[in-house]
C-alpha positions as MATLAB code, in Angstrom:
seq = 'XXXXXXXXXXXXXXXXXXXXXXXXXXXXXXXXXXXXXXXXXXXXXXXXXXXXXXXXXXXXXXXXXXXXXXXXXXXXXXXXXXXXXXXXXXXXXXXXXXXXXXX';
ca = [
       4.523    7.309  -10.597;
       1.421    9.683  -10.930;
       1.239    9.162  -14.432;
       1.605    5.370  -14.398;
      -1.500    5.736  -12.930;
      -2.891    8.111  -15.122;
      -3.404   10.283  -12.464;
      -2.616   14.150  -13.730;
      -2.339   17.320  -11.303;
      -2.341   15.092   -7.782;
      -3.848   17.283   -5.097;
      -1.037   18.403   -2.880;
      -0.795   16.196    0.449;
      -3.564   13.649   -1.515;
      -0.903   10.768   -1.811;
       2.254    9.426   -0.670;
       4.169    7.288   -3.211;
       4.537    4.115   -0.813;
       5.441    0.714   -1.128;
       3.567   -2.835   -1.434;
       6.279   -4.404    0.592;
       7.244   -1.775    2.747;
      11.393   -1.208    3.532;
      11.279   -2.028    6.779;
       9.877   -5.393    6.202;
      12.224   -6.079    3.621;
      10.830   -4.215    0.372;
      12.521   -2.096   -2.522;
      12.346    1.417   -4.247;
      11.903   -0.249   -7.386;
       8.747    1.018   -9.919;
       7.350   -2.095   -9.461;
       7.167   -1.923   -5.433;
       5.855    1.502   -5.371;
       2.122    3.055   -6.234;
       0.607    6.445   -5.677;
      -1.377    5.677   -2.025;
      -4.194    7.769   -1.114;
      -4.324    9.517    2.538;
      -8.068    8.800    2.752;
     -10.000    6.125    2.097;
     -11.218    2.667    3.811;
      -7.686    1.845    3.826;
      -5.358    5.066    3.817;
      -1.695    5.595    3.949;
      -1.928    6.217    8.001;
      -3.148    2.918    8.530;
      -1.182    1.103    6.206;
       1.953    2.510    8.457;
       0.573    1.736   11.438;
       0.065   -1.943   10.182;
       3.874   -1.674    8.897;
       5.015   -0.814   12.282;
       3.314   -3.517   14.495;
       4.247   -5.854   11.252;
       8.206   -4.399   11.899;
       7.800   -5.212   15.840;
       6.559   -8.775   15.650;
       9.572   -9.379   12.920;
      12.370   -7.428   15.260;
      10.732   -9.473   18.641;
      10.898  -12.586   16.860;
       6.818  -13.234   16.562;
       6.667  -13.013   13.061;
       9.526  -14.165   10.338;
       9.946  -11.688    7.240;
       8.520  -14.257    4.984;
       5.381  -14.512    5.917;
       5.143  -10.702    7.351;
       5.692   -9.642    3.658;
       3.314  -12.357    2.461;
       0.656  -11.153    5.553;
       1.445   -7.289    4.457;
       0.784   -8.380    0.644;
      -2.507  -10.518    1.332;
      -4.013   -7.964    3.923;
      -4.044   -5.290    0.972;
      -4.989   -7.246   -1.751;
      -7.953   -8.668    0.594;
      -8.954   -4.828    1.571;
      -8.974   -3.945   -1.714;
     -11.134   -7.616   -2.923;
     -13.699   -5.955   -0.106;
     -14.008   -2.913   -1.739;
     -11.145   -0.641   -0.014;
     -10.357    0.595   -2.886;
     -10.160    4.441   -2.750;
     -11.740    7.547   -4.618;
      -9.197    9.942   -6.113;
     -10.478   13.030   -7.961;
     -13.473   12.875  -10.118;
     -14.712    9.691   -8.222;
     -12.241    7.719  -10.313;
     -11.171    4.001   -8.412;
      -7.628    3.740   -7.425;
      -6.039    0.247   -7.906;
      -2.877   -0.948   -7.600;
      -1.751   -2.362  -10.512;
      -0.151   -5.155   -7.759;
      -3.986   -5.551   -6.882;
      -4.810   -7.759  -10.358;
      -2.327  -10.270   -8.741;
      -5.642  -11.493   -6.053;
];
């Protein structure tokens, strides 16, 4: 996954290979669900999860169907990263999902 990226020699603890669509909500292990996603940053992996977990709650209580949590999960990212969430990884390179071309 790292070198999809073209990130080489990750800092240990930097990133967490996590997914766009997250399981819980319905989402797969495959390469194409999955990106290299920083711990810090505007929009880090913590908060991402704690998204995912309110996101899960709504679905399992019946507020929220999968559909449109996955599409709401999807959109929210893309529209962090459209205002600039994007994160710095070493050397003060941009991080970008390649799912973030689809906004």
């Amino acid at each position: 996954m790292f070198r999809r990226y073209r990130i080489s020699r990750p800092p240990p603890g930097a990133y967490e290979v996590d997914h766009l669509i997250p399981l819980e909500l319905g989402g797969s292990n495959d390469v194409a669900n999955l990106w290299p996603e920083p711990y810090k940053g505007s929009f880090g992996a913590h908060e991402k999860d704690r998204l995912e977990d309110r996101m899960r709650a709504d679905v399992c209580a019946g507020r929220l169907d999968l559909t449109s949590a996955q599409r709401e999960h999807r959109e929210r990212l893309v529209h962090s990263l459209a205002r600039g969430g994007t994160t710095l990884i070493g050397g003060g390179t941009l991080l970008r999902p390649r799912w973030a071309a689809l906004a």
